[in-house]
C-alpha positions in Angstrom: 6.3 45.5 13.2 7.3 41.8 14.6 4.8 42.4 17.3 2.2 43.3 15.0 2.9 40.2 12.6 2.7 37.9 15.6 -0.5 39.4 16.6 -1.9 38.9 13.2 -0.8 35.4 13.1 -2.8 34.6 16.2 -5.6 36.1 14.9 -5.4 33.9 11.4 -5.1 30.4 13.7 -8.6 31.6 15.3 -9.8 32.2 11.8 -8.6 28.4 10.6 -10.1 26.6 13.6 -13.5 28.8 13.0 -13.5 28.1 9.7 -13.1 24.2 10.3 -15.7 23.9 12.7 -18.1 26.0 11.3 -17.6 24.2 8.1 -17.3 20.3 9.4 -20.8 20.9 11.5 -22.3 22.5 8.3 -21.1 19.3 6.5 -22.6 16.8 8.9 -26.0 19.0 9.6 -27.3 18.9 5.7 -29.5 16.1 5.2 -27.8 13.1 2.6 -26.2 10.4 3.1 -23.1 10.3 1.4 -22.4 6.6 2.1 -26.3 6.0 0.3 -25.0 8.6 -2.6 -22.0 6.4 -3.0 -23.6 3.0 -3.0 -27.1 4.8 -4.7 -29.1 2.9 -2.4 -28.2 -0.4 -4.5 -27.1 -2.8 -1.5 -28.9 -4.0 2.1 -28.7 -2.0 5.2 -25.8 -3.9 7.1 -23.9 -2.9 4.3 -24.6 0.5 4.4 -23.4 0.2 7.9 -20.3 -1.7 7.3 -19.1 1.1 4.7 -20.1 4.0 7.4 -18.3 1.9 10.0 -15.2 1.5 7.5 -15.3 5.2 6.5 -15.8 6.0 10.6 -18.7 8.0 9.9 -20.7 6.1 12.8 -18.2 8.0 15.3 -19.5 10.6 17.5 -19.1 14.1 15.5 -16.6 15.5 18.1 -14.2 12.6 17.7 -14.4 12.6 13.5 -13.7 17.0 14.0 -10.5 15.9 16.2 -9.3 13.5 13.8 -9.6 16.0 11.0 -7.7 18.6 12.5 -5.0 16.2 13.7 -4.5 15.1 10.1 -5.2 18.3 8.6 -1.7 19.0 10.9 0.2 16.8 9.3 -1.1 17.5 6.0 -3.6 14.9 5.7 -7.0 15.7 4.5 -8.0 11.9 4.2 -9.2 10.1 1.3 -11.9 10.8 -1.1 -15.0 8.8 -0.6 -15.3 8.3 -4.7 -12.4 9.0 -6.2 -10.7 6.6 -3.5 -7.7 8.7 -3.7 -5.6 11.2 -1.2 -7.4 14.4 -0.9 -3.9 16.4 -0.6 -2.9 14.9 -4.2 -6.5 16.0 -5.8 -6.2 19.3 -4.0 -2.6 20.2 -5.9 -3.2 18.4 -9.0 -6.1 20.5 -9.4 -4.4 23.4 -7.8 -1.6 23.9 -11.1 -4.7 24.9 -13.2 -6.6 26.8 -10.4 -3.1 29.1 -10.0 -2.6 29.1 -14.1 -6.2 30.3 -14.3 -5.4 33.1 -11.5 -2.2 34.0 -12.3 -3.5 34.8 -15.8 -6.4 36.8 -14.6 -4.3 39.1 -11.6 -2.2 39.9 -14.2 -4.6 40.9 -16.7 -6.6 42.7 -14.0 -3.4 44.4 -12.3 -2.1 45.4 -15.5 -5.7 46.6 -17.3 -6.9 48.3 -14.0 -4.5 49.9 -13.3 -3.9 51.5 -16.6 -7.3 52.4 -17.3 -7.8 54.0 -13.3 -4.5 55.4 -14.0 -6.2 57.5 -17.3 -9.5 58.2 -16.1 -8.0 60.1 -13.2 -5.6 61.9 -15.5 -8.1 62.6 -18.2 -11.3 63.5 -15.2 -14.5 64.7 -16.6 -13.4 64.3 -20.5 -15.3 61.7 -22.6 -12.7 59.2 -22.1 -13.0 59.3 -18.3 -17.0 58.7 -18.7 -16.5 55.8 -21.3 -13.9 54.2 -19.0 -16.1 54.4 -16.3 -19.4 53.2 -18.1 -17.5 50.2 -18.9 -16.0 50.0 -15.8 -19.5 49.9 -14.5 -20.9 46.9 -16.9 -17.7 45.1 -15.9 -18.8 45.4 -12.2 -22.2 44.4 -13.1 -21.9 41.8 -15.7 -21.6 38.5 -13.6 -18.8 36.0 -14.6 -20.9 32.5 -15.7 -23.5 35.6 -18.0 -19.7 36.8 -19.7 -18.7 33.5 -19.8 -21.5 32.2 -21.8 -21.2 35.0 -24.3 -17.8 35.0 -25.2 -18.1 30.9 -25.6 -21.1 31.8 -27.9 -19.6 35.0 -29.5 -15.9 33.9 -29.6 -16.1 29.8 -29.8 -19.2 29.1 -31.5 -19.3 32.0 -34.1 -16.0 33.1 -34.7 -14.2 29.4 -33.4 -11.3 31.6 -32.8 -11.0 29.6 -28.9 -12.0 26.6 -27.4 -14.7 26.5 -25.5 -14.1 24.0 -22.6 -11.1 21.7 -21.5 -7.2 22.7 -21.7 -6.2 20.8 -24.8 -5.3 23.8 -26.6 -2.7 26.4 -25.7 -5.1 29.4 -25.8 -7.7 27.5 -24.0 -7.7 30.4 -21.2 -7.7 33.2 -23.0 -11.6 33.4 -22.7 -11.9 32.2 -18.9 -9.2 34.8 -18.3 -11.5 37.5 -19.4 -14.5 36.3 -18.2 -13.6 35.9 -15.0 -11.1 39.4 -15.5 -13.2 42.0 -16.9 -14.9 42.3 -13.0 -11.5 42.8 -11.1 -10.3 44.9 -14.0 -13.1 47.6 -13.7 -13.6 47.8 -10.1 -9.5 48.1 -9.9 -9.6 50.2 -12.6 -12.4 52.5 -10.6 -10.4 52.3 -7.0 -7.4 53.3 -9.1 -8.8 56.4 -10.3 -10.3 57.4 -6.7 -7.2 57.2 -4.9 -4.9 58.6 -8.1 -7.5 61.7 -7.7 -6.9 61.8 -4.3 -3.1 61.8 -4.8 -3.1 64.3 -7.5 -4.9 67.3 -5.4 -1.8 66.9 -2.6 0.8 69.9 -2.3 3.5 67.5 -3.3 2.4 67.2 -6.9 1.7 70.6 -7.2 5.7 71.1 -5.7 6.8 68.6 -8.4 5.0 70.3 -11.0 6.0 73.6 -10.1 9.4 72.7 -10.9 8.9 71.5 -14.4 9.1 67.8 -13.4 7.5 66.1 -16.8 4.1 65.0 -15.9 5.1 60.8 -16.8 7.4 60.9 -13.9 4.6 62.8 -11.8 2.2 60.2 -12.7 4.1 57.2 -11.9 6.9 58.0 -9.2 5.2 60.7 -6.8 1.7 59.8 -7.6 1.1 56.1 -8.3 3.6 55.4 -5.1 1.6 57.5 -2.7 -1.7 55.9 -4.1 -0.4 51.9 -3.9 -1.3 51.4 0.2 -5.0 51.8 -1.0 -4.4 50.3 -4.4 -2.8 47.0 -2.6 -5.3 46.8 -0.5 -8.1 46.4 -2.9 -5.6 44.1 -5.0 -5.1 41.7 -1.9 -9.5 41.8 -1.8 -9.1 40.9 -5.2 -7.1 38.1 -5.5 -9.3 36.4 -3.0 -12.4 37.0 -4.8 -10.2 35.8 -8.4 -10.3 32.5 -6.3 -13.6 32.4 -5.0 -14.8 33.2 -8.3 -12.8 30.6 -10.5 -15.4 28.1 -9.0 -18.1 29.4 -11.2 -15.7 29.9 -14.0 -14.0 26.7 -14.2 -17.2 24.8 -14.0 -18.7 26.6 -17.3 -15.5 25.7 -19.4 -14.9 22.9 -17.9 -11.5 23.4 -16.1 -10.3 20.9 -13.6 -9.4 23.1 -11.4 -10.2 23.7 -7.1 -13.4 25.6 -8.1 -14.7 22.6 -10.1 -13.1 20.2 -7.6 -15.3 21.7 -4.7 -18.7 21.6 -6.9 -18.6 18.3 -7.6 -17.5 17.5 -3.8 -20.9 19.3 -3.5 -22.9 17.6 -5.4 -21.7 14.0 -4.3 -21.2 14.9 -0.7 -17.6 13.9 -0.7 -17.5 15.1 2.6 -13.3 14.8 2.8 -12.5 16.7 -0.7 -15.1 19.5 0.1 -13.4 19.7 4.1 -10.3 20.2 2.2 -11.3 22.8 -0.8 -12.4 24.6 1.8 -9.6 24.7 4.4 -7.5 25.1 1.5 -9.2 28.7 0.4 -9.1 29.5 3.7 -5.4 28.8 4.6 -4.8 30.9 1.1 -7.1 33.7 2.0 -5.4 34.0 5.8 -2.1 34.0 3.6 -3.0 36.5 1.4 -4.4 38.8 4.2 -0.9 38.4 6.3 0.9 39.4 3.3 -1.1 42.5 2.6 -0.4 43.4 6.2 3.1 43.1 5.7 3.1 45.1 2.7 1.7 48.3 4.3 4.3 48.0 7.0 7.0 48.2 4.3 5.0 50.9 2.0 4.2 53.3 5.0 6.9 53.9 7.5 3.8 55.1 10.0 3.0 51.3 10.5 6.9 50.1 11.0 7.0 52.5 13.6 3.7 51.8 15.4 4.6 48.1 15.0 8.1 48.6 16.7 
């Protein structure tokens, strides 16, 4: 299992440094300016120079990728063209509501998926099953900003029962929470009911049955168990999409959050605050990857072994 971890490890370092070159050559390949962005063409052309010379954009493209990464070591990501401040600070300031905003919707979509999965599989081929799966199915399809839009108009503007943008008011993410939820919740909820099928046609529940074990304790100690290697799997895919997706998200409502962070980088070519959004999700997604593979070793004892 150590030797497994370690290998995995190795792997993820390759994925980082990929993911910085690929994404620093991207950055300086796009045609803008961002030194003519952030002076909007307003001053002479020696200026213009000065400023690139001062922000050491006039460096060769090899020598600005090794600076990066040696700051990126130490945990400094540079300083944001506009905002004139620390990327690192913007990056965890905007991070709190980023992991409020997820935290919220993992649980929501853990909780709700699973359940529903849990039922259709239970209750196959009745008319619940085929109404849990027809929503299921809109969830799936229904993009987040389209949800997003109709809740604000159903929920803010009609009803005003929730904000609509900011986080002034305590239930201020009760609608990006289902917005960006109701996706994760039906496909988990439709992976949950594959692999709870799955686990329900095995000898084992049919032992467990067969000796009048109540059908609660079937469900949820011999059957849910055997079915969570699959079911963490597509939770750990998950999660990395809830982040992906909270860009979208947070930039309807307003929440200043990494999403909305990164967008407006974007837009402005901040060059240093979008080099560090984007190391940052990948870091996280590398994270999140290493701890699914970590997970399976504990869940199935097959993968301790092979790793020992």
């Amino acid at each position: 299992m150590f030797k497994f971890i370690k290998q995995r490890i190795f792997r993820s370092i390759l994925v980082l440094i990929g993911v910085t070159i690929v994404t620093f050559t991207l950055l300086n390949v796009i045609p803008g300016d961002p030194v003519a962005i952030m002076l909007q063409k307003r001053t002479d052309e020696e200026t213009m120079n000065r400023v690139r010379h001062e922000l050491g954009l006039d460096r060769p493209l090899h020598i600005q990728y090794i600076d990066f990464l040696r700051g990126a070591l130490k945990g400094d990501l540079g300083n944001s063209y506009f905002e004139k401040r620390p990327v690192t600070e913007m990056i965890f300031n905007s991070l709190k509501v980023t992991l409020k905003l997820g935290v919220n919707v993992f649980i929501f979509a853990v909780i709700f998926g699973i359940i529903f999965g849990t039922l259709a599989a239970v209750f196959r081929g009745t008319i619940f099953d085929r109404i849990l799966m027809f929503i299921s199915t809109l969830g799936v399809s229904a993009p987040a900003f389209w949800v997003a839009v109709l809740l604000q108009i159903f929920f803010g503007l009609h009803l005003k029962m929730f904000p609509i943008s900011g986080m002034n008011s305590p239930n201020s993410l009760v609608l990006p929470t289902i917005s960006l939820g109701m996706r994760f919740v039906a496909s988990i909820a439709r992976q949950t009911r594959t692999y709870v099928l799955e686990a329900l046609s095995q000898d084992y529940v049919t032992t467990a049955r067969s000796k009048g074990v109540r059908e609660l304790f079937v469900i949820c100690i011999h059957v849910l168990k055997n079915a969570s290697i699959p079911i963490v799997t597509v939770l750990g895919l998950e999660l990395k999409n809830i982040l992906g997706g909270s860009m979208v998200v947070e930039s309807v409502f307003s929440i200043p959050g990494i999403g909305r962070l990164a967008v407006d980088a974007i837009v402005s070519r901040d060059i240093p605050v979008v080099q560090g959004t984007v190391l940052f999700a990948a870091v996280s997604f590398v994270i999140i990857n290493l701890i699914i593979d970590i997970l399976y070793g504990y869940l199935d004892p097959r993968i301790r072994v092979e790793g020992a």
